[in-house]
N, CA, C and O atoms as a GROMACS GRO file, in nm:
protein
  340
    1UNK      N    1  15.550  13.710   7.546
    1UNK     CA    2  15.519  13.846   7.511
    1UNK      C    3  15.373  13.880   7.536
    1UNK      O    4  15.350  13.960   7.627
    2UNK      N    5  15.231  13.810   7.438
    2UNK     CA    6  15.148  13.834   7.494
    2UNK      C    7  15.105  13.841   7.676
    2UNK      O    8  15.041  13.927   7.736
    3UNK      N    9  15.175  13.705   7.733
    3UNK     CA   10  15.121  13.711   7.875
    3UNK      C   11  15.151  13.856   7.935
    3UNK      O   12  15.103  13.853   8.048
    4UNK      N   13  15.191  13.944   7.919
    4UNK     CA   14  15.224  14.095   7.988
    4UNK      C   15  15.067  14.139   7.914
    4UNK      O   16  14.997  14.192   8.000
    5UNK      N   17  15.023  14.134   7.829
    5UNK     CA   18  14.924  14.197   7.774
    5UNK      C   19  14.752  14.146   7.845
    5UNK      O   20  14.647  14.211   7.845
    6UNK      N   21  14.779  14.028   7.893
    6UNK     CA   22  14.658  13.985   7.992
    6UNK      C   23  14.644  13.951   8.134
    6UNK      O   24  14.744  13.916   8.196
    7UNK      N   25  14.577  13.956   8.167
    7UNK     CA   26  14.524  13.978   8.334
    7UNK      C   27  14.668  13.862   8.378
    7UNK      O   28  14.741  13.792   8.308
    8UNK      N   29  14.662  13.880   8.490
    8UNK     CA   30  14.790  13.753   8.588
    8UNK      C   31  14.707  13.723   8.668
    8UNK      O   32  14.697  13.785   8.774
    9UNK      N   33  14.610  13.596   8.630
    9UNK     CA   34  14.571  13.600   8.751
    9UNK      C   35  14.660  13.434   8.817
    9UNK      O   36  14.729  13.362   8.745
   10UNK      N   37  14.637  13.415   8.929
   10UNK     CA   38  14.721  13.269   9.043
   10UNK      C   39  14.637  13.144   8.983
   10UNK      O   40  14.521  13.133   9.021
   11UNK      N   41  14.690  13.047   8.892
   11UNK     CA   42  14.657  12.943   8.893
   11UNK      C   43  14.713  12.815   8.938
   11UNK      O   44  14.811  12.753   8.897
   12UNK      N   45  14.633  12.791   9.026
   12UNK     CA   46  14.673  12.712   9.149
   12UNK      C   47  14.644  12.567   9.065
   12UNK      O   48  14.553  12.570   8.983
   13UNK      N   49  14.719  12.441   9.083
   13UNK     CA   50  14.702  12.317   9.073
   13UNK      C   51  14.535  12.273   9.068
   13UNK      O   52  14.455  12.335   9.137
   14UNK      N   53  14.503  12.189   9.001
   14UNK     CA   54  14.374  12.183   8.974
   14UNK      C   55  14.322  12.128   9.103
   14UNK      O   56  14.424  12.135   9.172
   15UNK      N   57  14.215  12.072   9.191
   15UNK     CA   58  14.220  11.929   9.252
   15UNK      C   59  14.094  11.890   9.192
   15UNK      O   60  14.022  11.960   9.121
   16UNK      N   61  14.075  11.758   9.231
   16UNK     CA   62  14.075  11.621   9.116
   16UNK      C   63  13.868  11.677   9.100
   16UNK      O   64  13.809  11.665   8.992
   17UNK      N   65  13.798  11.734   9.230
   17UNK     CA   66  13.659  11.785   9.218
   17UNK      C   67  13.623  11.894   9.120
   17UNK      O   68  13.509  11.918   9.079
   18UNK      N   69  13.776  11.980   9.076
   18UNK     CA   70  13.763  12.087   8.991
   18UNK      C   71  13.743  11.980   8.806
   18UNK      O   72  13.666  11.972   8.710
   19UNK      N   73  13.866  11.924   8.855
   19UNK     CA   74  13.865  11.847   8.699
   19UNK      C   75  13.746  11.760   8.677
   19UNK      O   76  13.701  11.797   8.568
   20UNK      N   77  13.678  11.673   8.720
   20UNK     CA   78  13.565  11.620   8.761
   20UNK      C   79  13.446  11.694   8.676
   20UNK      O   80  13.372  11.646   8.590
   21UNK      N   81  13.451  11.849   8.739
   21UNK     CA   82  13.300  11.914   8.719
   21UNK      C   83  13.332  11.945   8.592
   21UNK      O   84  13.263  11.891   8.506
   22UNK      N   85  13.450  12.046   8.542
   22UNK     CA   86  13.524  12.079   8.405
   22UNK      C   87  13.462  11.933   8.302
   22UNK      O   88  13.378  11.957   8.216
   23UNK      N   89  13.510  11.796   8.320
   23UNK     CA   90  13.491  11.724   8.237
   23UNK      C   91  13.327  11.696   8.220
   23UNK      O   92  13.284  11.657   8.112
   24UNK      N   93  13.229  11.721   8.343
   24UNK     CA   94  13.100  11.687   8.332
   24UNK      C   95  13.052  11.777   8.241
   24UNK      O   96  12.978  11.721   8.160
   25UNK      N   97  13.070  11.936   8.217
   25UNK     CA   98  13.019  12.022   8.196
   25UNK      C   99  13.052  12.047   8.025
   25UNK      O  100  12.977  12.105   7.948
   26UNK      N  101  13.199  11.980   7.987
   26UNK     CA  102  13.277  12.021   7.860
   26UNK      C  103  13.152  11.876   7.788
   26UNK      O  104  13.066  11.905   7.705
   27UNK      N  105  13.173  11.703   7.852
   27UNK     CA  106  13.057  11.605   7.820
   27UNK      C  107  12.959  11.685   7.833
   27UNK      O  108  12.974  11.721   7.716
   28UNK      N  109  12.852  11.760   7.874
   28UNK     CA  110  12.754  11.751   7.821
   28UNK      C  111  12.734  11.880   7.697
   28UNK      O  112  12.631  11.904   7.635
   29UNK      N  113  12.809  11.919   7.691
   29UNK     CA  114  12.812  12.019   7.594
   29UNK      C  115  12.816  11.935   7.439
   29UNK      O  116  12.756  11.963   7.335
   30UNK      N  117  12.910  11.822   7.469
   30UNK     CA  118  12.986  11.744   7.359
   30UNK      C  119  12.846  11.638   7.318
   30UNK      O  120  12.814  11.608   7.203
   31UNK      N  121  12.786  11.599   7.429
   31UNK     CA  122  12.682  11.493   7.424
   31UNK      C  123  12.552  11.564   7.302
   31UNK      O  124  12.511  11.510   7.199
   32UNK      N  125  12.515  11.685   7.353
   32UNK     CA  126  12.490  11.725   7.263
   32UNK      C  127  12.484  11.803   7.115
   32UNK      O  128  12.391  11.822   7.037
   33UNK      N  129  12.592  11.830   7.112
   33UNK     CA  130  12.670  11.847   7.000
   33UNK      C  131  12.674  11.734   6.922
   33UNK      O  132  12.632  11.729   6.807
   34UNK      N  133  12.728  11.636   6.989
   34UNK     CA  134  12.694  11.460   6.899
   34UNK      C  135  12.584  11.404   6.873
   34UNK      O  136  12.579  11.332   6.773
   35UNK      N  137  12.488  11.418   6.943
   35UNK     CA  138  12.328  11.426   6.935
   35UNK      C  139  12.317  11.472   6.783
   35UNK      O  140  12.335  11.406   6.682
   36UNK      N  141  12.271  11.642   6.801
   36UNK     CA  142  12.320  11.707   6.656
   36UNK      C  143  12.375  11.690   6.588
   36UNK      O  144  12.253  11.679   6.597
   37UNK      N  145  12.465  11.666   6.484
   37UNK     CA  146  12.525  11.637   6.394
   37UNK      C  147  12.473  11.507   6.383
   37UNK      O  148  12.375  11.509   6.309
   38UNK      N  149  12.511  11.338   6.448
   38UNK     CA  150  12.470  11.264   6.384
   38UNK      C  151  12.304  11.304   6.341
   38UNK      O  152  12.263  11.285   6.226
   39UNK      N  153  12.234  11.350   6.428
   39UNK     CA  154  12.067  11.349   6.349
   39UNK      C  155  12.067  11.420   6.250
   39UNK      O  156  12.008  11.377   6.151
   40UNK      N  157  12.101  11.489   6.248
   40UNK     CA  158  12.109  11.585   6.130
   40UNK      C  159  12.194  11.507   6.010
   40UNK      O  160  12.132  11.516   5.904
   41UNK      N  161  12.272  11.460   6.001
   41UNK     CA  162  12.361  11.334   5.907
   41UNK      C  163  12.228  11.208   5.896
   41UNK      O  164  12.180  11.195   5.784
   42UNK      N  165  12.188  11.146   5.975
   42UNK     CA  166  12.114  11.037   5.978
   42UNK      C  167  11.948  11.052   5.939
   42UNK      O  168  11.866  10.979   5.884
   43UNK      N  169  11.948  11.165   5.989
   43UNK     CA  170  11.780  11.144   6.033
   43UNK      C  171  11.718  11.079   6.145
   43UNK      O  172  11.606  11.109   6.187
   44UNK      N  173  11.825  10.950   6.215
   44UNK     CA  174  11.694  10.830   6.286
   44UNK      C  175  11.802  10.931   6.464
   44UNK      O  176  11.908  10.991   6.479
   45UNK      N  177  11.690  10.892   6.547
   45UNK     CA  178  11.753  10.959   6.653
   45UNK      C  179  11.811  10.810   6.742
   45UNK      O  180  11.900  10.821   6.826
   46UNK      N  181  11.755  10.690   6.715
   46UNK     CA  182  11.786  10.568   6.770
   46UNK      C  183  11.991  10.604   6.734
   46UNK      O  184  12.080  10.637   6.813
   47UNK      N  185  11.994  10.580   6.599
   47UNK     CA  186  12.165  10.572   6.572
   47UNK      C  187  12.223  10.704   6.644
   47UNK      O  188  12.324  10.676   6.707
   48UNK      N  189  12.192  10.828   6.651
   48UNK     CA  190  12.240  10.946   6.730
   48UNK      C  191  12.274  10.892   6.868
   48UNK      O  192  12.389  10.871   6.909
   49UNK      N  193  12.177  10.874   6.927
   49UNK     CA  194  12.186  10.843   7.078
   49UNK      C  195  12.297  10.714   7.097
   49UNK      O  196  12.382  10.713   7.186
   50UNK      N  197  12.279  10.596   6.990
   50UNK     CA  198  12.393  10.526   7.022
   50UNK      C  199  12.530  10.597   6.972
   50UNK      O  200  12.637  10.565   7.023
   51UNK      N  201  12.524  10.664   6.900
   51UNK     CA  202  12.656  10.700   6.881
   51UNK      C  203  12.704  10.774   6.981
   51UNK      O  204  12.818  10.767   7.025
   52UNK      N  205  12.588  10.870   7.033
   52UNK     CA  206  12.618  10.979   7.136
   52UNK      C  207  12.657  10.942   7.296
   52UNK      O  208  12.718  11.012   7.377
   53UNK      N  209  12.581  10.762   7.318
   53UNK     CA  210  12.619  10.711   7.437
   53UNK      C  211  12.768  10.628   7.415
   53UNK      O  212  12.858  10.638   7.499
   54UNK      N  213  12.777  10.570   7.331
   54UNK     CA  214  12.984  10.456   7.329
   54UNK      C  215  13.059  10.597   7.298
   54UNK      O  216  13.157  10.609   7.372
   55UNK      N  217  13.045  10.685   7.228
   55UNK     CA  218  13.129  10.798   7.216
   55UNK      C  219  13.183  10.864   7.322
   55UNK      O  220  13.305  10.861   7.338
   56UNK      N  221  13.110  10.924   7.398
   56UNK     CA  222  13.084  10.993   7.551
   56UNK      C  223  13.161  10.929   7.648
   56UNK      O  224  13.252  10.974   7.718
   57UNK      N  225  13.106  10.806   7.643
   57UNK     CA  226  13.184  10.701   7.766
   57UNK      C  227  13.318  10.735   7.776
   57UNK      O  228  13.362  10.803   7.869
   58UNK      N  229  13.409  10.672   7.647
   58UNK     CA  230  13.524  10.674   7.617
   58UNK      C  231  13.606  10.800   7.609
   58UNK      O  232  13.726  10.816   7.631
   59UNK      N  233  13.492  10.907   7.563
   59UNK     CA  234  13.598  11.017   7.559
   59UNK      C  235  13.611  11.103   7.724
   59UNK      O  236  13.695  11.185   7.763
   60UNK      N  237  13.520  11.058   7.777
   60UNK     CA  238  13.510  11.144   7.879
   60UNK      C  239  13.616  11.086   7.994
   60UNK      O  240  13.637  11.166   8.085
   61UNK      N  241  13.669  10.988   8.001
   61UNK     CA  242  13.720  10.894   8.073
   61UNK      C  243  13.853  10.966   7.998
   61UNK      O  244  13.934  10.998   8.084
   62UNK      N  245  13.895  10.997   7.872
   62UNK     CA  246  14.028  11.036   7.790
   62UNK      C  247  14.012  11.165   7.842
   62UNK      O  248  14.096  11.179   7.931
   63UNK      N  249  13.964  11.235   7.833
   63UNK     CA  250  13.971  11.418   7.894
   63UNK      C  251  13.983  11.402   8.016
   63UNK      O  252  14.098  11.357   8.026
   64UNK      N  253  13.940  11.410   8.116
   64UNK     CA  254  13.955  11.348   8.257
   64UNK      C  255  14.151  11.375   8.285
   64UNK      O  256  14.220  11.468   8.328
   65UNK      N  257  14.185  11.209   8.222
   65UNK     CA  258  14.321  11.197   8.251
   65UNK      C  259  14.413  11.307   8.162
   65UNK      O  260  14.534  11.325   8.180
   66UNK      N  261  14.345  11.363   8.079
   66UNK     CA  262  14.444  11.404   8.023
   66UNK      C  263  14.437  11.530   8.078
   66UNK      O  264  14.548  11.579   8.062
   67UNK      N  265  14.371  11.602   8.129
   67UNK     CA  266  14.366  11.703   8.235
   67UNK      C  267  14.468  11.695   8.323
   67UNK      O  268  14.561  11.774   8.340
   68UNK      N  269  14.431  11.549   8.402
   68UNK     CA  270  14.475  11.574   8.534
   68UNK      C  271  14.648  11.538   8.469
   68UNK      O  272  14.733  11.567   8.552
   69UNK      N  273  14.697  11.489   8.352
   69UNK     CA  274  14.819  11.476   8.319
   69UNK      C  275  14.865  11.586   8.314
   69UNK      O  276  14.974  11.612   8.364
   70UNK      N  277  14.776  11.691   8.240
   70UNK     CA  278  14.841  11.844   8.228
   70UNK      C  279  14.893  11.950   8.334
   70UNK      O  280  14.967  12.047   8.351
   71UNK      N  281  14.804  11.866   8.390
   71UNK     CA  282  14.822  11.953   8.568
   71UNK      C  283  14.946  11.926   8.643
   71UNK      O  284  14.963  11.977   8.754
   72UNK      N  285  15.026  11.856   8.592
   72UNK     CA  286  15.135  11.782   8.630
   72UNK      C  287  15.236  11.830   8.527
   72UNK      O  288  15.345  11.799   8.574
   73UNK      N  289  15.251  11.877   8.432
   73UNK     CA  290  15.345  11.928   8.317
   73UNK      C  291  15.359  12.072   8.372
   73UNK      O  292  15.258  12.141   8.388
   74UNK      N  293  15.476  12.117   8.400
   74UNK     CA  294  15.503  12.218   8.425
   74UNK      C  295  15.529  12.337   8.292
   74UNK      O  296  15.511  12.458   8.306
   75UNK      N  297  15.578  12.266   8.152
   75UNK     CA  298  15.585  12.325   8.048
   75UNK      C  299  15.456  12.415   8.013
   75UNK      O  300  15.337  12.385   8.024
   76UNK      N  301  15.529  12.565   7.956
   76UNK     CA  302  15.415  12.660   7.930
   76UNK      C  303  15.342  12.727   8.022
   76UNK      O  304  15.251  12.799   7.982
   77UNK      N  305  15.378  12.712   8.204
   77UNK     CA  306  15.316  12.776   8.307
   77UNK      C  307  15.396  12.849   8.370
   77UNK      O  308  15.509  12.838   8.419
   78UNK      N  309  15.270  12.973   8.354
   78UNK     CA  310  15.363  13.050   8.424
   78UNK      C  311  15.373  13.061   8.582
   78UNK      O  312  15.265  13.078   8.638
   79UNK      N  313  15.500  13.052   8.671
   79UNK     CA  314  15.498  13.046   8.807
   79UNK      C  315  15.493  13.206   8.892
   79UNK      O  316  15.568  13.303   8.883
   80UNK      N  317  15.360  13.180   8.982
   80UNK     CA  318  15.371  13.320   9.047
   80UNK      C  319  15.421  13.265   9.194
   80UNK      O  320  15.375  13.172   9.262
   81UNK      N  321  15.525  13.350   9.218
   81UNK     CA  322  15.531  13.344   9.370
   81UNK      C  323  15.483  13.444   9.481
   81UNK      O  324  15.456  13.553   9.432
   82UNK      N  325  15.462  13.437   9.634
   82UNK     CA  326  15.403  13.465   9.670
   82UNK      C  327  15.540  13.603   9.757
   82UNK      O  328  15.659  13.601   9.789
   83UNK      N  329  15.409  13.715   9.760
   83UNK     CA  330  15.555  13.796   9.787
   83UNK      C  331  15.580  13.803   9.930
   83UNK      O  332  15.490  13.811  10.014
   84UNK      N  333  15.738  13.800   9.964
   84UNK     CA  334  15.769  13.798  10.098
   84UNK      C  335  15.740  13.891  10.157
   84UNK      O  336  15.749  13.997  10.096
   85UNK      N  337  15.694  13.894  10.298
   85UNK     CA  338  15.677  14.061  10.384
   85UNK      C  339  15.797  14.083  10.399
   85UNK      O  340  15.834  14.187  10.454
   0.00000   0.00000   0.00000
């Protein structure tokens, strides 16, 4: 019901350079966001930064695939086809 109420625009299959930049850009947003909060919780910026570097690693490597898994689930998308002349 809502989708009639917003733009249509063609979303095409991701490829793997789109998901790539998406995950660099969502990590560094997150990197510092984790930065923040632990210092702000801690005080010492030594424990921030380690938390903010084993955290990062792992999650960024989990968003990544789970992207490119989504991109592959057809559930919840909507299909535009292309119109015949």
């Amino acid at each position: 019901m809502i989708e009639k109420l917003l733009p249509t625009p063609k979303h095409p299959e991701e490829t793997i350079k789109r998901s790539v930049m998406k995950t660099v850009i969502y990590r560094v947003i997150i990197v510092i966001l984790d930065f923040l909060c632990v210092y702000i919780f801690t005080g010492k910026a030594e424990i921030a930064v380690g938390f903010m570097l084993v955290s990062n690693i792992y999650t960024s490597a989990v968003y990544f695939f789970n992207e490119r898994i989504w991109d592959r689930i057809k559930w919840g998308q909507i299909s535009y086809k292309k119109a015949s002349k």
